[in-house]
KEVEX-431689 format. One record per residue: residue in one letter; x, y, z of N, C-alpha, C in turn. Coordinates in nm, 3 decimals, always signed. Example, Ala and Ser with C-alpha at 12.3 -4.5 7.8 and 13.67 -1.06 7.14 Angstrom:
// KEVEX-431689
{rest: a&n.x: +1.319&n.y: -0.569&n.z: +0.780&ca.x: +1.230&ca.y: -0.450&ca.z: +0.780&c.x: +1.320&c.y: -0.330&c.z: +0.780};
{rest: s&n.x: +1.285&n.y: -0.225&n.z: +0.708&ca.x: +1.367&ca.y: -0.106&ca.z: +0.714&c.x: +1.290&c.y: +0.003&c.z: +0.787};
//
This chain:
// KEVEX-431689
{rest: x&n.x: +0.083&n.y: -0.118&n.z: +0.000&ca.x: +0.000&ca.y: +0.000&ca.z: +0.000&c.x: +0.087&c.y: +0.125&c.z: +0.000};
{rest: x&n.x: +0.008&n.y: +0.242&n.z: -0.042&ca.x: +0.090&ca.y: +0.358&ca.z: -0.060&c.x: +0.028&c.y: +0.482&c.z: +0.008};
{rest: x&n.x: +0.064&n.y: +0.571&n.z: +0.058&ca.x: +0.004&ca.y: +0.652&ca.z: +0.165&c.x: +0.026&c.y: +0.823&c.z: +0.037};
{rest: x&n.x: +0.080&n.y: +0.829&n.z: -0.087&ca.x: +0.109&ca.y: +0.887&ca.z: -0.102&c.x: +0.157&c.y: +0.933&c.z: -0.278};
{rest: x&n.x: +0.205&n.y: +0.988&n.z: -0.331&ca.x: +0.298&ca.y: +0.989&ca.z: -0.444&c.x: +0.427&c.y: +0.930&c.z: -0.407};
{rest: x&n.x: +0.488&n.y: +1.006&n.z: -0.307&ca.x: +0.630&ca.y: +0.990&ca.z: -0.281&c.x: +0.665&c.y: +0.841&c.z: -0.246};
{rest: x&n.x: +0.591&n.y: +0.778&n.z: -0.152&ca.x: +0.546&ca.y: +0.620&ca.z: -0.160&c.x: +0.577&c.y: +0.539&c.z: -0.258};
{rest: x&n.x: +0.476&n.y: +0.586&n.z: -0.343&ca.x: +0.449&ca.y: +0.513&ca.z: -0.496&c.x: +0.594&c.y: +0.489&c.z: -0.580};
{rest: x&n.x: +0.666&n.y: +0.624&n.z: -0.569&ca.x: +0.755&ca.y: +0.640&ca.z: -0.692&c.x: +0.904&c.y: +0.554&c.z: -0.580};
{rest: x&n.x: +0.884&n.y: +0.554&n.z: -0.443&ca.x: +0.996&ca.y: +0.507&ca.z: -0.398&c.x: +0.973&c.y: +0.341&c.z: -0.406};
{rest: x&n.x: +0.878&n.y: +0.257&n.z: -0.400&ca.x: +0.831&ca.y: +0.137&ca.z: -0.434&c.x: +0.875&c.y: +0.119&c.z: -0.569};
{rest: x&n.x: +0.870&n.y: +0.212&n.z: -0.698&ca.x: +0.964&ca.y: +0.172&ca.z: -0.794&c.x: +1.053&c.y: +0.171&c.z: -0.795};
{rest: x&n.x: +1.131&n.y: +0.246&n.z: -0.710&ca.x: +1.258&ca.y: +0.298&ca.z: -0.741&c.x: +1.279&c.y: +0.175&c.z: -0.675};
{rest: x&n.x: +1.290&n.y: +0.117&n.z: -0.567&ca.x: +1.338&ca.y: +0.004&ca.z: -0.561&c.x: +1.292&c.y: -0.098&c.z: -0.552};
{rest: x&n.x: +1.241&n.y: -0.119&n.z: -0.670&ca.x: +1.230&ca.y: -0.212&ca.z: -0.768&c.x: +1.312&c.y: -0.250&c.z: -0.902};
{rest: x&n.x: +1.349&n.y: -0.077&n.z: -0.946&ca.x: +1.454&ca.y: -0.065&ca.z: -1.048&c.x: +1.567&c.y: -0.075&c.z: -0.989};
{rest: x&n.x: +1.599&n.y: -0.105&n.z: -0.917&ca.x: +1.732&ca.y: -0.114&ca.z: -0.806&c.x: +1.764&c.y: -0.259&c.z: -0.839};
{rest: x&n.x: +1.698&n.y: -0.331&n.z: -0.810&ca.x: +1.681&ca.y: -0.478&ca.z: -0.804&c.x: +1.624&c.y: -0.551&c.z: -0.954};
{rest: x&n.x: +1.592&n.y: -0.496&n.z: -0.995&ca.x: +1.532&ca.y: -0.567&ca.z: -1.151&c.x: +1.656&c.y: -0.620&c.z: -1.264};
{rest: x&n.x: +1.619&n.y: -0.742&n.z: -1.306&ca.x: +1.742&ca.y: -0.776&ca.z: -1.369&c.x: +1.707&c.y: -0.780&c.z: -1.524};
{rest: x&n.x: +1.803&n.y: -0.736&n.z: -1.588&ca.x: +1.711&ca.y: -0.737&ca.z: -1.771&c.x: +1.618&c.y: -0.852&c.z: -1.809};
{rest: x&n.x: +1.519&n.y: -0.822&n.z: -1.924&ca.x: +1.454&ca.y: -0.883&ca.z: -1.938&c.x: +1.349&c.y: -0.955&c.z: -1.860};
{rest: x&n.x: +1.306&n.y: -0.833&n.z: -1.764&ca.x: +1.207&ca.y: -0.827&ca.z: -1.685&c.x: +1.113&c.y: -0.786&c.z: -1.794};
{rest: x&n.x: +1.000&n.y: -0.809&n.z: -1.771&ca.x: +0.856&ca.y: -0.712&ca.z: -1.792&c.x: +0.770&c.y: -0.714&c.z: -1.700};
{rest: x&n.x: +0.709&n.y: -0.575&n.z: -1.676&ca.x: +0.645&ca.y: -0.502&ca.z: -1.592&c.x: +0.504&c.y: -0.474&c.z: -1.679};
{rest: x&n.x: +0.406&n.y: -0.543&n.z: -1.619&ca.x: +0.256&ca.y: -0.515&ca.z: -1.633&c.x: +0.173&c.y: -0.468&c.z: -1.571};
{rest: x&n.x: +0.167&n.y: -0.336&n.z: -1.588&ca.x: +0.085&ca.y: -0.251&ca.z: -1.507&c.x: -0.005&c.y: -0.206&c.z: -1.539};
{rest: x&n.x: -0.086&n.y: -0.192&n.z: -1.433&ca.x: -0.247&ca.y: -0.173&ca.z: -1.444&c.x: -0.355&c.y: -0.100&c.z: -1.338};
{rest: x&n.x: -0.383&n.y: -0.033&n.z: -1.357&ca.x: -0.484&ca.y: +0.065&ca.z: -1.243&c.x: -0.539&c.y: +0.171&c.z: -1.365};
{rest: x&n.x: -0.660&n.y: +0.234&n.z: -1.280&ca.x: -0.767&ca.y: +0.323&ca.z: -1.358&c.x: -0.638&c.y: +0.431&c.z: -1.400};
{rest: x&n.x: -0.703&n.y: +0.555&n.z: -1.467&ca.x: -0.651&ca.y: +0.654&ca.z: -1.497&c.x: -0.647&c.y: +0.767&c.z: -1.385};
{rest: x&n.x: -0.487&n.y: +0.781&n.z: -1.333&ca.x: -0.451&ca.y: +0.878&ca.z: -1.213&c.x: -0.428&c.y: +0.786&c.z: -1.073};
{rest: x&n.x: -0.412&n.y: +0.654&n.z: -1.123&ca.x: -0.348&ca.y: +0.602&ca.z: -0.943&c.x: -0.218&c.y: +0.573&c.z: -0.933};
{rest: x&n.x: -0.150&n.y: +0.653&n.z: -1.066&ca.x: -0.082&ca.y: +0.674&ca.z: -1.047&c.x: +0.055&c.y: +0.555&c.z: -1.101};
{rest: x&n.x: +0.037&n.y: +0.543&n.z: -1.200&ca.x: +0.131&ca.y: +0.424&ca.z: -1.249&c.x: +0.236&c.y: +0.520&c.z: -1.328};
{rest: x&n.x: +0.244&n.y: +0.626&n.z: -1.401&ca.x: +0.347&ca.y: +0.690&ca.z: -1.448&c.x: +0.394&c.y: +0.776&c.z: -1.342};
{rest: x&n.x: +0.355&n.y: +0.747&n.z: -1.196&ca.x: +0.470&ca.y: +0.785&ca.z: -1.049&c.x: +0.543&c.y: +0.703&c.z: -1.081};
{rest: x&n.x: +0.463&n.y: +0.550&n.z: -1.014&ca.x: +0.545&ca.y: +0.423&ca.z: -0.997&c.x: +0.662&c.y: +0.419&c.z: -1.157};
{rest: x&n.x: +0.683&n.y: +0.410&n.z: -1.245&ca.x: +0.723&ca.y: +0.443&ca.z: -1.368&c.x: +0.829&c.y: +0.534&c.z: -1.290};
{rest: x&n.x: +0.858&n.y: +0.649&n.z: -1.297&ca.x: +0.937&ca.y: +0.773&ca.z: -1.291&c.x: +1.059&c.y: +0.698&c.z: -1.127};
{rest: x&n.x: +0.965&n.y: +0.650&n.z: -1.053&ca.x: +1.059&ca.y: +0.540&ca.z: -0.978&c.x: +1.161&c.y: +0.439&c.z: -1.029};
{rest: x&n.x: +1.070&n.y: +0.358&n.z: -1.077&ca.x: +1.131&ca.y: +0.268&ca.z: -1.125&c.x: +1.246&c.y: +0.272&c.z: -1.213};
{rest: x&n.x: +1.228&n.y: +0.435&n.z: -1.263&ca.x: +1.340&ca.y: +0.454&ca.z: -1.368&c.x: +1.471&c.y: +0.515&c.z: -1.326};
{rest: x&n.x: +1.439&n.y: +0.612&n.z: -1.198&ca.x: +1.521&ca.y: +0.671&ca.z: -1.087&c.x: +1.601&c.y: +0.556&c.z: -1.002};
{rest: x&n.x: +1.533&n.y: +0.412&n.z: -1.001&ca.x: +1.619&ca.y: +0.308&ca.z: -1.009&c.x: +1.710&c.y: +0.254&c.z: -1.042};
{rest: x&n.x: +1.665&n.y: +0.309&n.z: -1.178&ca.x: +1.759&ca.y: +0.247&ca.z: -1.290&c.x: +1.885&c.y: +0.313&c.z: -1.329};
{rest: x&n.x: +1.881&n.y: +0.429&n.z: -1.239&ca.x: +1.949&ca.y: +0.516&ca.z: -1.271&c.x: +1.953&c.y: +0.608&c.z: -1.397};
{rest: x&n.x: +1.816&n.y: +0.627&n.z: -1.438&ca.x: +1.774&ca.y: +0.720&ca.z: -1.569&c.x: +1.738&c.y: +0.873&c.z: -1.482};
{rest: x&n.x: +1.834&n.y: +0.949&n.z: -1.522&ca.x: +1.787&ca.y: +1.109&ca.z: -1.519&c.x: +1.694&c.y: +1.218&c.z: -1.583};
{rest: x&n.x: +1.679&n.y: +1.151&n.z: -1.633&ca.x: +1.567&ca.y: +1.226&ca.z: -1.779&c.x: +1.458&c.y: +1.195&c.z: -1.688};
{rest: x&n.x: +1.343&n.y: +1.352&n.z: -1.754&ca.x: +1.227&ca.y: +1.306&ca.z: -1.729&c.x: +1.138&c.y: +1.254&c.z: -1.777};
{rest: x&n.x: +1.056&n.y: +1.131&n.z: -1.711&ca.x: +1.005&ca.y: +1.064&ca.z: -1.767&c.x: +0.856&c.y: +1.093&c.z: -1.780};
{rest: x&n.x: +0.812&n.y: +1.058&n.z: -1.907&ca.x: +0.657&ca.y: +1.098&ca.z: -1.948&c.x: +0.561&c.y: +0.975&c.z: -2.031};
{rest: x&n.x: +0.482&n.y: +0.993&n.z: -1.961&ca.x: +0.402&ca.y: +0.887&ca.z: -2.075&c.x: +0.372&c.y: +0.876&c.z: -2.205};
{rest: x&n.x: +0.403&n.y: +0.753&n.z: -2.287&ca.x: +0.384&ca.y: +0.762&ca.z: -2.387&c.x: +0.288&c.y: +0.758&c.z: -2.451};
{rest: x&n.x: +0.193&n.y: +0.837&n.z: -2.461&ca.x: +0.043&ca.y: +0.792&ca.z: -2.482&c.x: +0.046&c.y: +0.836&c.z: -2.593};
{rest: x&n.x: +0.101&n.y: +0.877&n.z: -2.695&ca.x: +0.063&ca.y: +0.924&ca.z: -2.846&c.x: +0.161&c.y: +0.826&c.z: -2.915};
{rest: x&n.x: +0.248&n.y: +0.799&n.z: -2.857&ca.x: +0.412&ca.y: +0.744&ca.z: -2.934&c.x: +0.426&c.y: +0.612&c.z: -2.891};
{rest: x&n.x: +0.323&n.y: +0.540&n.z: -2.781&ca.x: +0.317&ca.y: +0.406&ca.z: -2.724&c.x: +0.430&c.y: +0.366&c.z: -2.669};
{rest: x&n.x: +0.526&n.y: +0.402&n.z: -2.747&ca.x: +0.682&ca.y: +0.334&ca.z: -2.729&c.x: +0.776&c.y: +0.457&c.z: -2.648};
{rest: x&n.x: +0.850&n.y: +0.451&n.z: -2.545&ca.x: +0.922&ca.y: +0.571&ca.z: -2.526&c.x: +1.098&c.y: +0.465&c.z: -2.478};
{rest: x&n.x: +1.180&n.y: +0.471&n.z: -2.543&ca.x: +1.308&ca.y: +0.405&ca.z: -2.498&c.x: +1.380&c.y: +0.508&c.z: -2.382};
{rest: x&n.x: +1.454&n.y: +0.487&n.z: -2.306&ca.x: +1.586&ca.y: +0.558&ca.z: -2.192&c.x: +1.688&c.y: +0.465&c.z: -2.227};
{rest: x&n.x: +1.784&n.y: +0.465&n.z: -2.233&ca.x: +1.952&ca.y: +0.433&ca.z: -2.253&c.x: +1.997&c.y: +0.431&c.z: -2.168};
{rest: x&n.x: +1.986&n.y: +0.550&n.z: -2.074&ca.x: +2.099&ca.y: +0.600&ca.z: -1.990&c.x: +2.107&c.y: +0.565&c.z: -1.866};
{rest: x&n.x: +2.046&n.y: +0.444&n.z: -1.837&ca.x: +2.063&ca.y: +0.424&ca.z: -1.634&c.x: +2.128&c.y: +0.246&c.z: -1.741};
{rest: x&n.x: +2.136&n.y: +0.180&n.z: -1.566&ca.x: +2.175&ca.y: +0.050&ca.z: -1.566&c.x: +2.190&c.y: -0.074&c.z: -1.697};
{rest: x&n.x: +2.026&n.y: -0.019&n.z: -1.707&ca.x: +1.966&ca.y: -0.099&ca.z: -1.793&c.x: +1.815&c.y: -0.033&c.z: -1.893};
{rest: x&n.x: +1.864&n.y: -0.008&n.z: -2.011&ca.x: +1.746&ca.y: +0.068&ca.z: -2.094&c.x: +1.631&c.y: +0.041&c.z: -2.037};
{rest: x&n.x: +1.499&n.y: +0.097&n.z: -2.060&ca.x: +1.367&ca.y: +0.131&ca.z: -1.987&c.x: +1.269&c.y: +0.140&c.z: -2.119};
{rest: x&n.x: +1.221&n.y: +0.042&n.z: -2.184&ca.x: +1.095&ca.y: +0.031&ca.z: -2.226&c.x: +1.012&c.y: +0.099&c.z: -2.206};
{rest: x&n.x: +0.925&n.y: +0.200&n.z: -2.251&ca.x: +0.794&ca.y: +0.235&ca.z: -2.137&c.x: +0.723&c.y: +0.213&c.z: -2.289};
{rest: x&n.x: +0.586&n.y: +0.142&n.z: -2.237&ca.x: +0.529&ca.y: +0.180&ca.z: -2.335&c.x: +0.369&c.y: +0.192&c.z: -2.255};
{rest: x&n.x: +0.315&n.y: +0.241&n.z: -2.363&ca.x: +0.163&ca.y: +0.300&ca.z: -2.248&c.x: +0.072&c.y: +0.227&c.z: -2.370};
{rest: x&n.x: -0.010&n.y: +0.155&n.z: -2.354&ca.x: -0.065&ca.y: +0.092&ca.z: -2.481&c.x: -0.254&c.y: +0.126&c.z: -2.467};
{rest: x&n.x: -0.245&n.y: +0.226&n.z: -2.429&ca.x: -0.396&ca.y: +0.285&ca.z: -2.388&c.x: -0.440&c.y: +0.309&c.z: -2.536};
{rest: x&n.x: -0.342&n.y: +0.332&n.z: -2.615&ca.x: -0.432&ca.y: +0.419&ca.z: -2.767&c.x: -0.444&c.y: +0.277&c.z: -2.878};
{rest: x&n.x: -0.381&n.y: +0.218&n.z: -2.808&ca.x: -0.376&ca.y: +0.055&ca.z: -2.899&c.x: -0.502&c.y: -0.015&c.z: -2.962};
{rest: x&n.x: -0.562&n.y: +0.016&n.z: -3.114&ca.x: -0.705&ca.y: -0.011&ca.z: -3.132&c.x: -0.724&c.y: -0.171&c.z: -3.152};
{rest: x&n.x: -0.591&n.y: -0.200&n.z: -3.185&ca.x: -0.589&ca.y: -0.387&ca.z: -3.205&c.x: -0.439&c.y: -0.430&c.z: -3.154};
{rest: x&n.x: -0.441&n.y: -0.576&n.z: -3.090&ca.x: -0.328&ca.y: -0.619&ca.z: -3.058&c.x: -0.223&c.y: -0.595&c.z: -3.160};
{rest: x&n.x: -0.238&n.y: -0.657&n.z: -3.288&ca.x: -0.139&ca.y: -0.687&ca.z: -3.412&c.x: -0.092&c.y: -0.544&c.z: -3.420};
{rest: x&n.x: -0.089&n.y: -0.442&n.z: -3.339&ca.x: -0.012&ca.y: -0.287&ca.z: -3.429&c.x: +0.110&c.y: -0.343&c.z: -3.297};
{rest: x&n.x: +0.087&n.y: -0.388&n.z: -3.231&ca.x: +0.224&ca.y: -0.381&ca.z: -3.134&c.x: +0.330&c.y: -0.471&c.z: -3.193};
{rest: x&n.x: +0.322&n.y: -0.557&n.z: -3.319&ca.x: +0.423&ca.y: -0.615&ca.z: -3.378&c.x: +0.500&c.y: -0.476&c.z: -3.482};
{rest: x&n.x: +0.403&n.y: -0.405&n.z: -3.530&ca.x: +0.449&ca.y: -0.283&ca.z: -3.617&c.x: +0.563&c.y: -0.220&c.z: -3.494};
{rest: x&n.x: +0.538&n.y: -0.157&n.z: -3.381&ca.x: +0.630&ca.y: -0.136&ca.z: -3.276&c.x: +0.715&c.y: -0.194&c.z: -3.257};
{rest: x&n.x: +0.701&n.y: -0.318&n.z: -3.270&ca.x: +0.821&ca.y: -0.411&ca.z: -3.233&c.x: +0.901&c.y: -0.473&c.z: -3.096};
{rest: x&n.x: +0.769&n.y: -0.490&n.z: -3.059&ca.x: +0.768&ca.y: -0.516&ca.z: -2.897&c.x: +0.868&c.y: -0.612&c.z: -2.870};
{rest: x&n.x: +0.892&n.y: -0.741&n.z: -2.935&ca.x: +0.972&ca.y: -0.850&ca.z: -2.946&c.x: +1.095&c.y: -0.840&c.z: -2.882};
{rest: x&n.x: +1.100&n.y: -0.730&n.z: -2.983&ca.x: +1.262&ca.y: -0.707&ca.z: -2.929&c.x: +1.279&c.y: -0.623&c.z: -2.829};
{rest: x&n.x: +1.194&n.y: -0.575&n.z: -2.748&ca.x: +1.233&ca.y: -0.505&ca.z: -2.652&c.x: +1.169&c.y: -0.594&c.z: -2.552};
{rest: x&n.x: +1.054&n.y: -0.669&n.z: -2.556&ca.x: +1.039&ca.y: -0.771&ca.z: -2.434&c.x: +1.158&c.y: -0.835&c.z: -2.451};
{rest: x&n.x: +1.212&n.y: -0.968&n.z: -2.535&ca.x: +1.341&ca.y: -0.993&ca.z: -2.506&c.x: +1.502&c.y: -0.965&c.z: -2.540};
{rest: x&n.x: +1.504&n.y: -0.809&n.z: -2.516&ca.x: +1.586&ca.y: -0.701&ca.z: -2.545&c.x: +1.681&c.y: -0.756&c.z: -2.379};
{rest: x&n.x: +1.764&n.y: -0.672&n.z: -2.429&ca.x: +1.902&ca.y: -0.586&ca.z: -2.302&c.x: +1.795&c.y: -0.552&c.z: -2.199};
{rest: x&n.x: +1.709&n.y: -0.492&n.z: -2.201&ca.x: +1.654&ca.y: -0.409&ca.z: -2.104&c.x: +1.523&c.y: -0.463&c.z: -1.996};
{rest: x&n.x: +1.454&n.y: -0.361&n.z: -1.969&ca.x: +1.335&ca.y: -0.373&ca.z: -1.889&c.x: +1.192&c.y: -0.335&c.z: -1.964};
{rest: x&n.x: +1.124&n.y: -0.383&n.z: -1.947&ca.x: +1.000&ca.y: -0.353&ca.z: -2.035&c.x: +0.888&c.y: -0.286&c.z: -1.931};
{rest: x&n.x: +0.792&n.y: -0.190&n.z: -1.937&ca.x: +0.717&ca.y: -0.140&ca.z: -1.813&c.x: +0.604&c.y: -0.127&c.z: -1.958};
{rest: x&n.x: +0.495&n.y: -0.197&n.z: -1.906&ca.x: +0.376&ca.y: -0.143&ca.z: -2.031&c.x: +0.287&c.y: -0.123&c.z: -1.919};
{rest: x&n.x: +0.220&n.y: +0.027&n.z: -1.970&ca.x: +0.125&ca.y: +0.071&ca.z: -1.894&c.x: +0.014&c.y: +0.036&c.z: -1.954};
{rest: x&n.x: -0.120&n.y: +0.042&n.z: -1.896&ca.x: -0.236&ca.y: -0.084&ca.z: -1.964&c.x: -0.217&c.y: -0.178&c.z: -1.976};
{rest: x&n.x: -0.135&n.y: -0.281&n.z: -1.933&ca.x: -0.114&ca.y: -0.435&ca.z: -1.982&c.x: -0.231&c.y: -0.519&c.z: -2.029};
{rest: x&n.x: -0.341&n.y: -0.459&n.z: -1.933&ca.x: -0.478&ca.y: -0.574&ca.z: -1.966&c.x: -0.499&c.y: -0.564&c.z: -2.141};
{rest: x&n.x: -0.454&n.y: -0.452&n.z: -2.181&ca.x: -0.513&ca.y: -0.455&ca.z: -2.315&c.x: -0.408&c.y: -0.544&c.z: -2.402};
{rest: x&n.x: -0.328&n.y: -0.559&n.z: -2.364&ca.x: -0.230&ca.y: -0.702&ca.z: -2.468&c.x: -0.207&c.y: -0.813&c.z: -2.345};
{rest: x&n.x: -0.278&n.y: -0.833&n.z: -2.281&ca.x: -0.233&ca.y: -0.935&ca.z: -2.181&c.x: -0.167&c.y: -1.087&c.z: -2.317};
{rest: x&n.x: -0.229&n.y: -1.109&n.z: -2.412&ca.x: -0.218&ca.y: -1.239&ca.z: -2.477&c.x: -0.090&c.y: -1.189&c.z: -2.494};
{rest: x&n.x: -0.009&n.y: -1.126&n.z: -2.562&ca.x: +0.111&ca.y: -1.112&ca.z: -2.537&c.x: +0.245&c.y: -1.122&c.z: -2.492};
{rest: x&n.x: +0.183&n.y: -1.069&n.z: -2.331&ca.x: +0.267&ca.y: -1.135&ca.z: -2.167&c.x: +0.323&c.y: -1.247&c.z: -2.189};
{rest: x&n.x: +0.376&n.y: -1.249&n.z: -2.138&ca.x: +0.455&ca.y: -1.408&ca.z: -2.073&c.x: +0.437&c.y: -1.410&c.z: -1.992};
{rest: x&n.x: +0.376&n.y: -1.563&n.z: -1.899&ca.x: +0.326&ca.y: -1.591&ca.z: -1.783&c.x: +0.456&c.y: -1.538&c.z: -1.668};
{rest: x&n.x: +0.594&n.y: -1.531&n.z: -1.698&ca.x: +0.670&ca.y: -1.467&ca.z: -1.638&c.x: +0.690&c.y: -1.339&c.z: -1.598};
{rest: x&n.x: +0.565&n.y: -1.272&n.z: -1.657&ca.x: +0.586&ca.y: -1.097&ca.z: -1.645&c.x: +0.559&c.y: -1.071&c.z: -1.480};
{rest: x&n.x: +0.589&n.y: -0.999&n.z: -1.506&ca.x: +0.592&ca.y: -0.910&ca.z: -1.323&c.x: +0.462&c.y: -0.827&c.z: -1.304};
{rest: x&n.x: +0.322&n.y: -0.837&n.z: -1.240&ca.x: +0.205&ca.y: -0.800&ca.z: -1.258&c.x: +0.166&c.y: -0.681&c.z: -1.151};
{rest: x&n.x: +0.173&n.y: -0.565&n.z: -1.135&ca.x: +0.161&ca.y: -0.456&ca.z: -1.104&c.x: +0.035&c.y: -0.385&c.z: -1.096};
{rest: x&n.x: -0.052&n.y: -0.430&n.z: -0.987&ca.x: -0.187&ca.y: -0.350&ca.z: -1.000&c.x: -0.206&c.y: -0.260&c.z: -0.900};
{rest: x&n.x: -0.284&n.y: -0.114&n.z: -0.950&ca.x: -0.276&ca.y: -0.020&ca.z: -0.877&c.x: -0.407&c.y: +0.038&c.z: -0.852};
{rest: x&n.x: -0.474&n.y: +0.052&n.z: -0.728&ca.x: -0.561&ca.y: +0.072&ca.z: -0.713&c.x: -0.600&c.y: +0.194&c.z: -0.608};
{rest: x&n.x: -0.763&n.y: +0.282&n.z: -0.642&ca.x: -0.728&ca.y: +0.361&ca.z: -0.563&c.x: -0.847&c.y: +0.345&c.z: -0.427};
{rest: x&n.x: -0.833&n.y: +0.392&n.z: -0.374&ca.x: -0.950&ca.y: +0.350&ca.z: -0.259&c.x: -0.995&c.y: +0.483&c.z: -0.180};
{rest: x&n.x: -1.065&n.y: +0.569&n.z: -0.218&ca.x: -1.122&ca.y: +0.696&ca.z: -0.141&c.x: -1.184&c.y: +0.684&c.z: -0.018};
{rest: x&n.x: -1.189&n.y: +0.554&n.z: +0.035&ca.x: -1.245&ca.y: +0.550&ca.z: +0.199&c.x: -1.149&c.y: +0.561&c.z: +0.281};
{rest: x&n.x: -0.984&n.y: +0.571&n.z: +0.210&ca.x: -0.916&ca.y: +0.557&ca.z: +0.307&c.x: -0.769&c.y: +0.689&c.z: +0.300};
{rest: x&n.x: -0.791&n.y: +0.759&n.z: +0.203&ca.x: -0.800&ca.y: +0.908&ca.z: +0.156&c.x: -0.773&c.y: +0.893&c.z: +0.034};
{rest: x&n.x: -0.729&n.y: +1.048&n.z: -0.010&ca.x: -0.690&ca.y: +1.087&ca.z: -0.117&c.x: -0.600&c.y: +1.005&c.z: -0.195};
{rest: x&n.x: -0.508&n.y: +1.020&n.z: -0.105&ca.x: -0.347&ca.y: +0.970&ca.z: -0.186&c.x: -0.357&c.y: +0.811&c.z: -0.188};
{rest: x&n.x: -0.427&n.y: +0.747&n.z: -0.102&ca.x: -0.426&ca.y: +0.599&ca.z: -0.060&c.x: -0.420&c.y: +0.507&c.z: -0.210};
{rest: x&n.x: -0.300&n.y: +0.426&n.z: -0.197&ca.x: -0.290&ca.y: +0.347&ca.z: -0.335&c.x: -0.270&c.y: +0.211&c.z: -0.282};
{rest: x&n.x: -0.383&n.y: +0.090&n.z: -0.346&ca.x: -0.363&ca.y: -0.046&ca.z: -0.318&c.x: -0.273&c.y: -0.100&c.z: -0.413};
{rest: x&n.x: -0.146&n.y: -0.120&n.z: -0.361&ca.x: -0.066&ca.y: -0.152&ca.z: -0.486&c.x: -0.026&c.y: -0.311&c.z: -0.469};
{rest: x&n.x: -0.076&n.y: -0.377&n.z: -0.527&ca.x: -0.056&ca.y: -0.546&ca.z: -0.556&c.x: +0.072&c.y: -0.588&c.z: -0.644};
{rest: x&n.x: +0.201&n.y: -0.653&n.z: -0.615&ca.x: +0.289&ca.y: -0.682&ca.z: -0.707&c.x: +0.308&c.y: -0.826&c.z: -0.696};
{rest: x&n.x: +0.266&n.y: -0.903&n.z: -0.795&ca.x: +0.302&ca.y: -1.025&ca.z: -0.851&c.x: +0.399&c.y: -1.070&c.z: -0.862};
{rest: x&n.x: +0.528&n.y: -1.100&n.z: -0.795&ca.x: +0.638&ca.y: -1.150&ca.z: -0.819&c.x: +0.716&c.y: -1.180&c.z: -0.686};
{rest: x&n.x: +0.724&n.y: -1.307&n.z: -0.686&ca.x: +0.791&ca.y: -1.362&ca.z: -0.582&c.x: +0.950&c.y: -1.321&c.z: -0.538};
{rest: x&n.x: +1.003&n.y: -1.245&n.z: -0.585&ca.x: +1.140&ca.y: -1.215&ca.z: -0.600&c.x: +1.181&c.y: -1.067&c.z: -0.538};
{rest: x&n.x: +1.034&n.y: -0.982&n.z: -0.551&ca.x: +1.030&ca.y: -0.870&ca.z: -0.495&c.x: +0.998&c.y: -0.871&c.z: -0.415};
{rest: x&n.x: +1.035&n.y: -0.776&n.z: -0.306&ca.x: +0.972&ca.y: -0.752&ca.z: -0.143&c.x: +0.979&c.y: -0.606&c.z: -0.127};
//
């Protein structure tokens, strides 16, 4: 759980601390609970300085510059699975790097039962900032 933003983005960050290439990250929560925090963590992990933004027009956004390159892709504008071969997802799921797709539910057939499953949820009974954050992977703590 997350009490916060600052929460959120430090739960990525070390996560990108610890993530070893050829991870993928499937993330998922409504719009605003905050998964391009968790993202901007995860990449501050990675040791990427740039700021990071969602890719919601460009799907695809690459980083170079920390540990290990940073995938982001946001697949919200995605009208059919088959355009993510035009992108060329392949090679960046089993690329050098880390893969983070925001929306995952919408290419779940895609995934590999090995992906790392990231759900973010928000809960207003218990305030504002309050984030139920669920992570799928036995390896993380």
């Amino acid at each position: 759980m997350s009490y916060s933003p600052e929460e959120t983005f430090s739960l990525g960050e070390r996560m990108g601390k610890s993530i070893e290439k050829g991870s993928i990250i499937a993330l998922s929560g409504d719009l605003g609970t905050g998964k391009t925090v968790f993202t901007k963590g995860l990449a501050a992990g990675l040791g990427i300085k740039r700021e990071i933004t969602s890719p919601t027009f460009n799907i695809l956004k690459i980083y170079r510059e920390g540990r290990l390159p940073l995938y982001h892709f946001d697949v919200y504008r995605i009208g059919d699975i088959s355009e993510m071969d035009e992108i060329g997802f392949e090679d960046c799921f089993y690329g050098e790097g880390v893969s983070l797709v925001e929306w995952a539910e919408l290419i779940d057939a895609l995934l590999p039962e090995s992906c790392i499953r990231v759900k973010i949820k928000k809960d207003p009974g218990k305030g504002f900032d309050y984030r139920e954050i669920e992570i799928n992977d036995c390896s993380f703590h």
